[in-house]
C-alpha positions as CSV (number, residue, x, y, z in Angstrom):
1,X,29.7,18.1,-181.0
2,X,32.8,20.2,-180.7
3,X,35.5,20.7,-178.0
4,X,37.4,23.4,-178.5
5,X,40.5,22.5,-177.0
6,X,40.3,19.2,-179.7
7,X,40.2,21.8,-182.4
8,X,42.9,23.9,-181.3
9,X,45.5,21.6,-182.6
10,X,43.6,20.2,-185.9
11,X,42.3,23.3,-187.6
12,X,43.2,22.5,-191.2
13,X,42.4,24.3,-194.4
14,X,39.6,21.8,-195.3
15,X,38.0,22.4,-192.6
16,X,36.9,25.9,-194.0
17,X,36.2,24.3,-197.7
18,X,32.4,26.0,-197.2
19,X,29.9,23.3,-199.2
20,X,26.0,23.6,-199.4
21,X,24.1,21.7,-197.1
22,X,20.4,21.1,-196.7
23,X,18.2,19.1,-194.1
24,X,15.9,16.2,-195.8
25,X,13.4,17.8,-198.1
26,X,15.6,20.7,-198.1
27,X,12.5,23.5,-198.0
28,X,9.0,23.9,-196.0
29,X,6.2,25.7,-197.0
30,X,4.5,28.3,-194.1
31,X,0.7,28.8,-195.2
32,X,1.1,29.7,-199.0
33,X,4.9,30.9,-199.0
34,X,7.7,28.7,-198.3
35,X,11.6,29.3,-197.2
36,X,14.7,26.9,-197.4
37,X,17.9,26.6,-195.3
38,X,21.3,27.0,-196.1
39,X,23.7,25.9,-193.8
40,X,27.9,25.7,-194.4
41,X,29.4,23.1,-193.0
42,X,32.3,20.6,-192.9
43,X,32.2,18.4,-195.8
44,X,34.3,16.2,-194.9
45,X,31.9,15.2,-191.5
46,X,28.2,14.5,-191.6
47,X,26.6,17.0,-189.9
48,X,23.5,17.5,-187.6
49,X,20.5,18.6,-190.0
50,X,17.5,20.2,-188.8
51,X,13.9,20.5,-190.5
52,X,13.7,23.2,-193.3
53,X,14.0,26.6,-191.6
54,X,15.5,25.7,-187.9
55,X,19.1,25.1,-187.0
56,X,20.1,22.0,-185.7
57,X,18.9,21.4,-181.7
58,X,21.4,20.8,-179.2
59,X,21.3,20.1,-175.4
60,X,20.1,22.9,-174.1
61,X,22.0,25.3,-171.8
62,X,21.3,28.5,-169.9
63,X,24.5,30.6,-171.0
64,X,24.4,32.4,-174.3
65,X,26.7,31.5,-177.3
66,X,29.9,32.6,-177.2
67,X,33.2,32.7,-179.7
68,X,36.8,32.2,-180.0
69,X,39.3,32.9,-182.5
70,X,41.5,30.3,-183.8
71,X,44.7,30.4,-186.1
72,X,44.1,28.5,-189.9
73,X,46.6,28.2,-192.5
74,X,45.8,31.1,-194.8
75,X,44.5,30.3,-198.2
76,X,45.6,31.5,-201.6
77,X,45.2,35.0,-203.1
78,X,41.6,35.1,-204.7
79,X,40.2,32.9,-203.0
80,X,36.7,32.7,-202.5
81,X,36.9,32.6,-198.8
82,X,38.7,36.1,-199.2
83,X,35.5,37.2,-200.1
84,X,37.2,40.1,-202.2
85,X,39.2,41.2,-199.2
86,X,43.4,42.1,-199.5
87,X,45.4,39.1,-197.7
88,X,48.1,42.2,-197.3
89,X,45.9,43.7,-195.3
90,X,44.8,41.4,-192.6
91,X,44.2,37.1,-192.0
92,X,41.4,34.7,-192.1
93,X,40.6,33.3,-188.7
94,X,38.6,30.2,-187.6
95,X,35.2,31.7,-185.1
96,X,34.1,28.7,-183.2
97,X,31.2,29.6,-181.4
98,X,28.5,28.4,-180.0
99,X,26.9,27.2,-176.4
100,X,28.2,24.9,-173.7
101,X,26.8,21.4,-173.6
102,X,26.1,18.7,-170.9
103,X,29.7,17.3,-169.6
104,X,31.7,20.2,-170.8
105,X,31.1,19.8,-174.6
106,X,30.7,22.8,-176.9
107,X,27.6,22.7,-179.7
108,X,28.1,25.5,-182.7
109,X,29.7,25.7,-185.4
110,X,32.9,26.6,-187.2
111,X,32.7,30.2,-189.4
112,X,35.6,32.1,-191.3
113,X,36.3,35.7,-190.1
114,X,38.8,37.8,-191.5
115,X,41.0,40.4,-189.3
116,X,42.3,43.5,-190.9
117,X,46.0,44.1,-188.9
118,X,45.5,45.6,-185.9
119,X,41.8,45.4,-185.8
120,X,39.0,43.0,-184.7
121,X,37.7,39.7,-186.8
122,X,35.1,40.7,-189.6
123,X,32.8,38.1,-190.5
124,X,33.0,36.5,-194.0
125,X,29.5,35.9,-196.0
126,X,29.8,32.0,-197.7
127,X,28.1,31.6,-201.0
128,X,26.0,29.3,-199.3
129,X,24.4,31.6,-197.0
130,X,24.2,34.5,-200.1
131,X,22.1,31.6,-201.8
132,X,19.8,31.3,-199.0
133,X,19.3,35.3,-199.5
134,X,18.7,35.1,-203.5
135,X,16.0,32.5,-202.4
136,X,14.6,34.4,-199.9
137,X,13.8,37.3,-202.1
138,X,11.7,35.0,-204.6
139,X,9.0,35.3,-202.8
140,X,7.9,31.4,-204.5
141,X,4.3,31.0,-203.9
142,X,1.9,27.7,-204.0
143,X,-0.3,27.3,-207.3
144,X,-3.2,30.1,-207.7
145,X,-5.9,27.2,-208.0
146,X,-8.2,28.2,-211.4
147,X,-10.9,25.3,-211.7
148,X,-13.4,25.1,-214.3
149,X,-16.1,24.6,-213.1
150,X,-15.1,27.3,-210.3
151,X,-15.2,26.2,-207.2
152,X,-17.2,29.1,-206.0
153,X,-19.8,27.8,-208.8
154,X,-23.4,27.1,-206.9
155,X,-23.2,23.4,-208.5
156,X,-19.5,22.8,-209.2
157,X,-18.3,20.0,-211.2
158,X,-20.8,17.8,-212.7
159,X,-20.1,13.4,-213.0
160,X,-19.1,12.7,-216.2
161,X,-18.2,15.9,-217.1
162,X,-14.5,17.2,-217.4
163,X,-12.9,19.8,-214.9
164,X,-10.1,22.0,-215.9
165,X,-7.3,22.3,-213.7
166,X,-4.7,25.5,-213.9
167,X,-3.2,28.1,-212.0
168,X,-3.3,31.4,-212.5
169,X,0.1,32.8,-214.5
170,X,2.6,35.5,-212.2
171,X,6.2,34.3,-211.6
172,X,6.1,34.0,-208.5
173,X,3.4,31.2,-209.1
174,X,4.8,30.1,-212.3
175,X,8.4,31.1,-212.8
176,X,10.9,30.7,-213.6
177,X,12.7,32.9,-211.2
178,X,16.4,34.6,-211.1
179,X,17.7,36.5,-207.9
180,X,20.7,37.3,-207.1
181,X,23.0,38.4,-203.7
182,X,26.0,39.5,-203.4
183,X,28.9,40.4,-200.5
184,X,32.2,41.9,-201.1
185,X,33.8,40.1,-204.6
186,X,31.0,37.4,-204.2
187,X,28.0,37.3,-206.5
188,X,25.5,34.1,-206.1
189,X,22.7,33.8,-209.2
190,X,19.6,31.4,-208.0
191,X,17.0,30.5,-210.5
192,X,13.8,28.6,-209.8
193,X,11.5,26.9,-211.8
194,X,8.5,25.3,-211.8
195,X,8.8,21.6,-212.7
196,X,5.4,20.1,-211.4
197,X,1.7,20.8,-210.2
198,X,0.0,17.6,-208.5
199,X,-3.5,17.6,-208.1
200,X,-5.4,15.6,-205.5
201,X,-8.8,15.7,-206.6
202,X,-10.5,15.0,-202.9
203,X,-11.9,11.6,-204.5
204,X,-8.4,9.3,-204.4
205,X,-7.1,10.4,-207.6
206,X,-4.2,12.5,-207.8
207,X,-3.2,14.2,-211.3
208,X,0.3,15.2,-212.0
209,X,0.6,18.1,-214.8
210,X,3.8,19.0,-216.4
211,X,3.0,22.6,-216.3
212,X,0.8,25.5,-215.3
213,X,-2.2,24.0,-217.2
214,X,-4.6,25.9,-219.4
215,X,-7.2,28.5,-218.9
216,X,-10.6,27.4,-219.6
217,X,-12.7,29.2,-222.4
218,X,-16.5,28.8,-223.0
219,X,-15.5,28.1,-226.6
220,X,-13.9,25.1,-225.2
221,X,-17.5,23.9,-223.2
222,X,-17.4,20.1,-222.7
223,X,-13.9,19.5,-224.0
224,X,-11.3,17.8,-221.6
225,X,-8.3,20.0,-220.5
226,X,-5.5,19.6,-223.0
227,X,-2.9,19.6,-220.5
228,X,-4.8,18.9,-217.1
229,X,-8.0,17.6,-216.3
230,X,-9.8,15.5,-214.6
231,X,-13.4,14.1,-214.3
232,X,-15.5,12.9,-211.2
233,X,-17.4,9.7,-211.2
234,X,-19.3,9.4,-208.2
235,X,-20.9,12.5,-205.6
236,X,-18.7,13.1,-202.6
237,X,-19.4,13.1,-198.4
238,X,-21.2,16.1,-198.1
239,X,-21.1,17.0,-202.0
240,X,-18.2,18.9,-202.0
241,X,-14.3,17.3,-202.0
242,X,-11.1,19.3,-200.9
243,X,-8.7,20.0,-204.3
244,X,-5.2,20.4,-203.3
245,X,-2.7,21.3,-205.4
246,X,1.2,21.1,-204.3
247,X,4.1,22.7,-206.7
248,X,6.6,21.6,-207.2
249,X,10.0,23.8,-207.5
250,X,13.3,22.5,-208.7
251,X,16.2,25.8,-207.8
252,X,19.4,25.7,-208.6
253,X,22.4,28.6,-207.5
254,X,25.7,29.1,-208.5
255,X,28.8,31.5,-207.4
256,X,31.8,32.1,-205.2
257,X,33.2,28.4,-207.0
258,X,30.2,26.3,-205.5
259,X,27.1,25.3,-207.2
260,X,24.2,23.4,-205.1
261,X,20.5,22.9,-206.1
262,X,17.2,21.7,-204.1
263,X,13.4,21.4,-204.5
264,X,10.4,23.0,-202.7
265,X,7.2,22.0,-202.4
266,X,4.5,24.3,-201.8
267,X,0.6,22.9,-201.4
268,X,-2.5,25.3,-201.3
269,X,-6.1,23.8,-201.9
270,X,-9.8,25.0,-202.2
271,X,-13.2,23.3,-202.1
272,X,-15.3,21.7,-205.1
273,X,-18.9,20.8,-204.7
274,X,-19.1,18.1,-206.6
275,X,-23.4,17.0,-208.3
276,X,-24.7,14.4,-210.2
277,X,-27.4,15.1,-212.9
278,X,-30.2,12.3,-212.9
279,X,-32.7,12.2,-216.1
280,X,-35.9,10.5,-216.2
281,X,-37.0,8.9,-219.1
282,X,-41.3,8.7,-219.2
283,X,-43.3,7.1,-222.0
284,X,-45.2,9.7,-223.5
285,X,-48.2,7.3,-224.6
């Protein structure tokens, strides 16, 4: 919680230090498709985090947020916090702003603007939040599920018979991925890349594969999956079991002197009927 009257008298440089900052699992996924957040904050408090996606709750009020300027000791020519912009020109200013809390306390947060002379403050773009925009225009996507048998096969996979596991290749499935965003002399670079697909089978067994996984051919008929596969050794409820697969993605960004990385996990599953094949043996005399 802030007070701005505390803060009038203790804005310091390092206050304004912008660091990447994520909540606990740092990403959610929404259906197929998933976002992260990236928030700048104080690194030298622990702040409020919120799930993936939603800024952090505070008491509620019925006024809308508002801001105030405050003074900060101006930092060096070329720096980041510049964003490109000519100190001889205008001045970086503290924007606190958010809304009033219970007992007179303010909840918001603390943002760098800068003021050309004479004119009214401009609001700086931190690398964090130009990361959040590279990620954003990945468009990272949950594993296309490929199962051999298919799962819209009329008898699906068979007990004692191996089932190939894969998802189908596009980088937005498979990676890796490389976006960029940029605002005024600051260019961030994101890349994403798949590190994981774990399988949960629908019958207690859960497969982890070290990549995509690869595309059954007839030629192959009977074979186990190199890569990933499983086999079934009893019928399920119902004869079918749910197959879920969840990627795993491991991004990393870079740019305006920071550097961050987080993970995202993105599920998707389909349906597998699952048989068992009974021979009878007879005596033919």
């Amino acid at each position: 919680m802030l007070r701005p009257v505390a803060l009038a008298g203790i804005v310091t440089a390092s206050l304004f230090s912008v660091a990447a900052s994520s909540p606990p699992g740092g990403c959610q996924s929404s259906g197929t498709r998933g976002t992260c957040w990236v928030d700048a904050t104080d690194p030298g408090k622990q702040g409020t985090k919120a799930p993936s996606g939603q800024k952090a709750a505070g008491p509620k009020s019925t006024s809308g947020p508002q801001c105030a300027p405050m003074e900060m000791p101006q930092p060096a020519a070329g720096d980041p916090l510049w964003a490109g912009r000519d100190p001889g020109k205008g001045k970086l200013v503290a924007m606190v702003c958010g809304i009033g809390g219970p007992g007179g306390g303010f909840v918001g947060d603390v943002r760098v603007a800068y003021v050309p002379s004479g004119g009214v403050p401009v609001p700086q773009v931190s690398p964090a939040e130009l990361a959040q925009r590279a990620i954003e225009q990945m468009n990272l996507s949950a594993p296309d599920i490929r199962l051999a048998p298919p799962a819209d096969s009329p008898h699906g996979a068979t007990i004692g018979f191996p089932v190939w596991m894969w998802s189908g290749r596009s980088e937005a499935t498979t990676g890796p991925v490389t976006r960029t965003a940029s605002a005024g002399a600051i260019t961030v670079t994101a890349t994403a890349k798949l590190a994981r697909i774990t399988w949960s089978m629908g019958d207690g067994i859960s497969v982890t594969c070290t990549s995509p996984g690869t595309p059954f051919t007839d030629a192959r008929a009977g074979e186990p999956s190199p890569d990933c596969g499983h086999t079934y050794r009893a019928t399920a409820p119902g004869g079918a079991v749910t197959v879920a697969a969840t990627s795993r993605w491991q991004i990393s960004w870079s740019g305006g002197g920071q550097a961050d990385s987080q993970v995202m996990d993105l599920p998707s599953s389909t349906q597998l009927p699952v048989r068992e094949i009974r021979t009878l043996n007879t005596d033919g005399g």
